[in-house]
C-alpha positions in Angstrom: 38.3 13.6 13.8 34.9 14.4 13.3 33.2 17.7 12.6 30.3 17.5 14.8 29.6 21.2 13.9 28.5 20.4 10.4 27.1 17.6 10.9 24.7 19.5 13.6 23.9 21.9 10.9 22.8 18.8 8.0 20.8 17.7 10.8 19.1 20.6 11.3 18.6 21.8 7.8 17.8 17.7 7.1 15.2 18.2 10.5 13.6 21.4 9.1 12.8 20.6 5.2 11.5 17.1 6.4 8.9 19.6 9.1 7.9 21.7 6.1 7.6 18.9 3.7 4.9 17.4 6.1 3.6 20.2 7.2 2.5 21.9 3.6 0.1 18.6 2.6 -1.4 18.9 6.4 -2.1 22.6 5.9 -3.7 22.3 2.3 -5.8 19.0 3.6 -3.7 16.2 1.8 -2.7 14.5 5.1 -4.0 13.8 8.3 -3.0 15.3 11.8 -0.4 12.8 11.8 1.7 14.7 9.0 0.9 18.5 11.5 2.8 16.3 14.7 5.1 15.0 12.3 6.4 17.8 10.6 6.4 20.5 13.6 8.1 17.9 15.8 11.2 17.6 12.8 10.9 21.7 12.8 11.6 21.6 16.4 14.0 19.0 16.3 16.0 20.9 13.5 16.0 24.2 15.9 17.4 22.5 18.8 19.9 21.5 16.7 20.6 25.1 15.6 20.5 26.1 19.6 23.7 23.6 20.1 25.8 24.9 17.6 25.0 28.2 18.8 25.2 27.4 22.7 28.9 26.6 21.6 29.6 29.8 19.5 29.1 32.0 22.9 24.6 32.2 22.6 23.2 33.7 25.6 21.5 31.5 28.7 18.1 31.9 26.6 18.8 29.8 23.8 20.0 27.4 25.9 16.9 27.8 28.1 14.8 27.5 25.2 16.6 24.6 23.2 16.9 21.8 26.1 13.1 21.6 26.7 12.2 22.1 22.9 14.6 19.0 22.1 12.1 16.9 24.4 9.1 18.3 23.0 9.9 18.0 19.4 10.4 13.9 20.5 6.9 13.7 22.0 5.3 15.6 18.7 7.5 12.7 16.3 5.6 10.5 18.7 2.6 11.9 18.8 2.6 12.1 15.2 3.7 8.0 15.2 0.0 7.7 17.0 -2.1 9.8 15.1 -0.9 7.7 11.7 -1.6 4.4 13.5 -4.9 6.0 14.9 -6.1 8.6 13.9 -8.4 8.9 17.1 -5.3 8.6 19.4 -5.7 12.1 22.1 -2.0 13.7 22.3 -2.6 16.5 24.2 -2.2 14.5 27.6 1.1 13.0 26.2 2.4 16.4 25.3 1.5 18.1 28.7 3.9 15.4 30.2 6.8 15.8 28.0 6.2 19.1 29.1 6.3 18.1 32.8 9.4 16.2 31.7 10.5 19.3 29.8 10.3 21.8 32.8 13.2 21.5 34.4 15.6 22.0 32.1 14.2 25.5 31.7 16.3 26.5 34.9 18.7 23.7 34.6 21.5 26.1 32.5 24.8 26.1 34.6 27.5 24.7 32.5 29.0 22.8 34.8 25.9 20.2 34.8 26.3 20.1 31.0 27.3 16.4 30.8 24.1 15.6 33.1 21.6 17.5 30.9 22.9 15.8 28.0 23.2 12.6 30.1 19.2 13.9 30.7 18.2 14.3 27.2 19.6 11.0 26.2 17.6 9.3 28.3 14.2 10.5 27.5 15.1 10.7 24.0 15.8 6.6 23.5 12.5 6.0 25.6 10.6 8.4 23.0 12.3 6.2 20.2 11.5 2.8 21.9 7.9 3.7 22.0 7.6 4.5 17.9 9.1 1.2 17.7 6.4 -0.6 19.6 3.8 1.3 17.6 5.2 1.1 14.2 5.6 -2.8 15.1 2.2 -2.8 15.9 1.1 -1.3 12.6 3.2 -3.6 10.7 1.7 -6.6 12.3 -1.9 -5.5 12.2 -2.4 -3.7 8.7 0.7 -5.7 7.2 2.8 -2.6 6.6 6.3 -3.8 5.2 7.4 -0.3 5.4 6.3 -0.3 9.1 9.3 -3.1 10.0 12.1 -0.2 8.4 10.3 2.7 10.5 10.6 0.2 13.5 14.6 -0.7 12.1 15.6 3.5 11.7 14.1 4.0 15.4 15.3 0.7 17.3 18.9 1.7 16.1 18.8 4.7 18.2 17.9 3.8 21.5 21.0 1.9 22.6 23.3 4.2 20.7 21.4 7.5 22.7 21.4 4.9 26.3 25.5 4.6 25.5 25.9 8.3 24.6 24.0 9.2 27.7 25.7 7.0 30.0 29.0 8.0 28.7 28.1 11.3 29.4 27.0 11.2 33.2 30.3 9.7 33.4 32.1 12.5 32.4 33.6 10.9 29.3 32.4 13.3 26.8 33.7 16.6 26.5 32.3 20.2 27.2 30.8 20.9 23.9 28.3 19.0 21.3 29.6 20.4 18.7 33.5 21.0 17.1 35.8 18.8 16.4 36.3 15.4 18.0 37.6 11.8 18.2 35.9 9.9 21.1 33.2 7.3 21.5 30.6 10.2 22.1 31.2 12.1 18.7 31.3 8.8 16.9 27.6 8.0 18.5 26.4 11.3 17.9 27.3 11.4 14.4 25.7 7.8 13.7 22.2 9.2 15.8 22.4 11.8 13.5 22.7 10.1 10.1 19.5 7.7 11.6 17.5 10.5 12.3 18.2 12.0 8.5 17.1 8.7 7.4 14.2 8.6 9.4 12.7 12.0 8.8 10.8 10.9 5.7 9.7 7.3 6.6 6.0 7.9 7.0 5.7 9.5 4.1 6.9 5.8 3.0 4.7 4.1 4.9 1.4 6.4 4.3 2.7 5.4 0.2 2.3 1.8 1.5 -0.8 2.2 3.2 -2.1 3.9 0.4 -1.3 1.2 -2.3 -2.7 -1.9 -0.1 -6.0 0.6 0.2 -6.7 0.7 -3.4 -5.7 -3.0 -4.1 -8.1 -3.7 -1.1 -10.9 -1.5 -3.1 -10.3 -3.3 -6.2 -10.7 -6.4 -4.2 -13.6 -5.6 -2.3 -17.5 -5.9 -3.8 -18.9 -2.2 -3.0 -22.4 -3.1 -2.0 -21.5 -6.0 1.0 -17.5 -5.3 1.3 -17.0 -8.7 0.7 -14.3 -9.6 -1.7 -15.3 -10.5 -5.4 -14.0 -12.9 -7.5 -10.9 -11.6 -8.1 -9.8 -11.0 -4.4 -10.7 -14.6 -4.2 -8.8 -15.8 -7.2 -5.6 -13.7 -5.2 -6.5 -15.2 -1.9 -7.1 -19.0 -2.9 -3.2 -19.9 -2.7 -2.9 -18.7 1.0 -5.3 -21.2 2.3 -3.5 -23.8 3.2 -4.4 -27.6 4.9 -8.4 -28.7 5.3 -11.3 -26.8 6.0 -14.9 -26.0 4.5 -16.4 -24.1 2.5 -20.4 -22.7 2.3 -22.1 -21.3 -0.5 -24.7 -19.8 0.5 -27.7 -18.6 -2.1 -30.9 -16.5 -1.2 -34.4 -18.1 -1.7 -36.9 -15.8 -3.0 -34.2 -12.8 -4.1 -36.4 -12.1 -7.1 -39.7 -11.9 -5.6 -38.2 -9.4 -3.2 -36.5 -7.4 -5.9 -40.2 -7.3 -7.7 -42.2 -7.3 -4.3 -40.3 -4.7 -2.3 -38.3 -3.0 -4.7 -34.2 -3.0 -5.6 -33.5 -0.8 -2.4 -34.6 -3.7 -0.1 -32.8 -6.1 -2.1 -29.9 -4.3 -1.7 -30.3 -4.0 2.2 -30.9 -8.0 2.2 -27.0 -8.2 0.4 -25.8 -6.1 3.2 -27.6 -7.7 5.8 -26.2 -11.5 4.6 -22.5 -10.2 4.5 -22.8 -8.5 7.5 -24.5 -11.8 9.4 -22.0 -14.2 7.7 -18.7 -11.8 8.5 -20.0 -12.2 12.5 -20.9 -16.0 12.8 -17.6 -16.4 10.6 -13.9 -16.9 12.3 -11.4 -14.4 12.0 -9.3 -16.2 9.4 -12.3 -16.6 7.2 -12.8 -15.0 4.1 -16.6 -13.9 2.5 -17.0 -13.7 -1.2 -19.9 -12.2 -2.7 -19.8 -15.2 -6.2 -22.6 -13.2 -7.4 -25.9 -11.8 -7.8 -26.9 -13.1 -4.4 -24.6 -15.9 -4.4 -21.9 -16.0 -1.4 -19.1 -17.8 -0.5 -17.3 -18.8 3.0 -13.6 -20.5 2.9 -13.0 -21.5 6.2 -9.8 -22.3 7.1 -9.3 -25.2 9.2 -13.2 -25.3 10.1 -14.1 -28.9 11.0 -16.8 -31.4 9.9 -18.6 -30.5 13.3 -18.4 -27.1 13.4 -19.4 -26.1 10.5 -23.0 -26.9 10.7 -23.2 -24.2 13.7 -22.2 -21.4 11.7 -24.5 -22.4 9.2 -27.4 -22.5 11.7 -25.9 -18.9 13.2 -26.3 -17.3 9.8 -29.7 -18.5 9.2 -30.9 -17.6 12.5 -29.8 -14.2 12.7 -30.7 -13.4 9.0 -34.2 -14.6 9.9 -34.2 -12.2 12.6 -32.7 -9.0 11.4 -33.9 -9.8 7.7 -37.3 -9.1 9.2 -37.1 -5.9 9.2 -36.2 -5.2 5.8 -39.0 -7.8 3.8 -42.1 -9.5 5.3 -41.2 -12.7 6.4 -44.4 -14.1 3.8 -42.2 -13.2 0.8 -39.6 -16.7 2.3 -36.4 -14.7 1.9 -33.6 -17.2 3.4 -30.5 -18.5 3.2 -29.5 -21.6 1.2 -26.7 -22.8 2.6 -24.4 -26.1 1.2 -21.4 -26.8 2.9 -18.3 -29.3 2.0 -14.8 -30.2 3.4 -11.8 -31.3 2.1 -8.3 -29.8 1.4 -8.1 -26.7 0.4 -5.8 -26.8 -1.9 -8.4 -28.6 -4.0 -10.8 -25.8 -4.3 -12.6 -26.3 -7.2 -13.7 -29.4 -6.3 -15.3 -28.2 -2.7 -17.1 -25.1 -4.3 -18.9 -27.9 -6.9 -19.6 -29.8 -4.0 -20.9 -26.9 -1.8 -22.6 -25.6 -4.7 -24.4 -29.0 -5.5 -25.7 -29.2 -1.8 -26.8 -25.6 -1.6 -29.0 -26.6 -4.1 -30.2 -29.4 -3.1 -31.3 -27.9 0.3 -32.8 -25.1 -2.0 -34.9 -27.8 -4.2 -35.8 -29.4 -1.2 -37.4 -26.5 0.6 -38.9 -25.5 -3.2 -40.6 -28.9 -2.8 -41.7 -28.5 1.2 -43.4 -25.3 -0.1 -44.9 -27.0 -3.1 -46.8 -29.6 -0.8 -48.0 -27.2 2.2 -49.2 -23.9 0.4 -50.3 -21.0 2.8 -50.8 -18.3 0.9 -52.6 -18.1 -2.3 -51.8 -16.6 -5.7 -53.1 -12.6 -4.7 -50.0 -13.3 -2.0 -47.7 -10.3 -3.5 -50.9 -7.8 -3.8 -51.7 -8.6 -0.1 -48.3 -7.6 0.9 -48.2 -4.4 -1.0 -51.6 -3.4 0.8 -50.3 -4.3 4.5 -47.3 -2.5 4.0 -48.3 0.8 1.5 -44.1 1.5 1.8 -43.4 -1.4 0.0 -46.2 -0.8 -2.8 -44.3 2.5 -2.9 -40.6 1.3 -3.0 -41.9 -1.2 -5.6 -43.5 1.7 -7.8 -40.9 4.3 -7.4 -38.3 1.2 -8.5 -40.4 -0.4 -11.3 -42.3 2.4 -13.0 
């Protein structure tokens, strides 16, 4: 025999602490929306579990009124607060307006003799609720790599055939009159394993959001903070997942100094940003950027072909000329440097030399172009400065 009566009550005690415990961080700023759906759809949940056990001590029609369409509404808030943690973007109100419309007629649906129907109801919309966290916690585990996202997608899967059998069992009349007391059938048995999932459940984002959290920081400590590319050690921990040929560019910017002295550190800066930004976009999206250092860069590009590459080379230069022309007058000869080799992988020492031998060489060799058609004179810099006063000013306001 099973006490379902007790069990009812853990859930609902288990249902309320989890609300408050997600609530509290929303209300003092620690959490997102996420944790306010959350938490107030577990409060709910943990009161229509307090209206069953008191529907079956003798409560009046109200609580029964009240408790059947808050048990669907707490599942759209869990829900709703499933989509605000994947994005924080996501609108809600339209999903909660029709739970609501799903909601309504249990309102006036109270005569007893439709109990097993109701519940038979409830089951229903309660596993499709369930099914879609588990497509959206999926989702998040896929796309931000969430191991914690697979057991949130695990705790929710579990309950949507055991609440389809409870249901079905119950518009077929094989359950009894009551949720709660004490039983020994199929129903009470599935009832007390949704319950134990749902305990289990009740804290998982907190889990996941703990994840999330940790990968943020080790992405941080990966990441260059001017250009968001990755350093050199988020290479170093990347380098063993490349796998099989491919190429790899280092790319080097001609003229970085004269800019820094011409035009001042801020446009410098800019000219970082404007590189990463223009290599990330001609890039696939299994490459990887690394900023090497100072205005070094390198591409790994995973299974990128001898013939390929070339034209992502060209699309970085050609854009950089065009947007970098903003930043610096194109007289100052700000570009890209690029050197590419291919090879394995695996041997990646060897292809950075390589790339970093041919870089520059295509550096030296447009040193050398310049060296035998001069166009500008050695007054070049102070010609700059007085076409553009800005610059003259960056330059001052930089250098003293």
């Amino acid at each position: 025999m099973i006490d379902l009566t007790t069990l009812y009550i853990l859930a609902a005690l288990g249902s309320i602490v989890a609300g408050i415990v997600h609530v509290v961080p929303w209300a003092t700023g620690r959490f997102g929306g996420w944790a306010a759906w959350w938490g107030f759809g577990h409060v709910a949940m943990g009161m229509t579990a307090v209206a069953a056990v008191l529907r079956d001590h003798g409560a009046e029609d109200w609580i029964i009124r009240l408790g059947n369409p808050l048990a669907i509404l707490s599942y759209a808030a869990i829900f709703a607060g499933m989509r605000s943690f994947g994005d924080p973007r996501a609108r809600n109100l339209p999903m909660i307006a029709l739970a609501g419309l799903i909601a309504a007629p249990l309102f006036f649906w109270v005569d007893p003799a439709d109990f097993p129907q109701r519940v038979a109801y409830l089951c229903v919309f309660r596993s499709l609720f369930d099914l879609a966290t588990v497509v959206l916690a999926v989702r998040m585990a896929r796309r931000e790599h969430l191991h914690t996202g697979w057991i949130v997608a695990t705790l929710f899967a579990i309950t949507v055939p055991l609440f389809l059998v409870r249901g079905w069992l119950s518009a077929t009349d094989q359950i009894g009159g009551s949720l709660t007391g004490r039983h020994d059938d199929a129903g009470a048995w599935l009832a007390a394993a949704q319950i134990a999932f749902i305990l289990f459940r009740g804290f998982s984002l907190f889990v996941m959001e703990a994840e999330r959290g940790q990968r943020t920081l080790a992405d941080l400590a990966d990441r260059d903070s001017l250009t968001a590319a990755l350093n050199r050690g988020g290479f170093q921990r990347r380098r063993d997942r490349w796998q099989g040929d491919g190429a790899v560019m280092m790319i080097d910017l001609d003229c970085f100094k004269q800019l820094n002295d011409t035009c001042g550190h801020a446009a410098g800066d800019a000219m970082l940003r404007l590189l990463a930004d223009v290599a990330r976009d001609a890039m696939p999206a299994d490459a990887a950027l690394c900023r090497w250092g100072g205005d070094e860069f390198v591409c790994v590009l995973p299974g990128m072909s001898a013939d390929r590459a070339p034209d992502v080379a060209a699309r970085i230069t050609a854009r950089f000329a065009a947007d970098g022309a903003r930043i610096a007058p194109a007289v100052i000869g700000v570009v890209p440097s690029i050197g590419i080799a291919f090879g394995s992988l695996a041997e990646m020492t060897t292809l950075l030399a390589e790339a970093d031998m041919r870089m520059y060489a295509e550096k030296a060799q447009r040193r050398s172009w310049r060296d035998e058609h001069p166009t500008h004179d050695d007054t070049w810099q102070r010609s700059v400065a007085e076409n553009d006063p800005t610059i003259g000013l960056i330059s001052h306001v930089q250098h003293g």
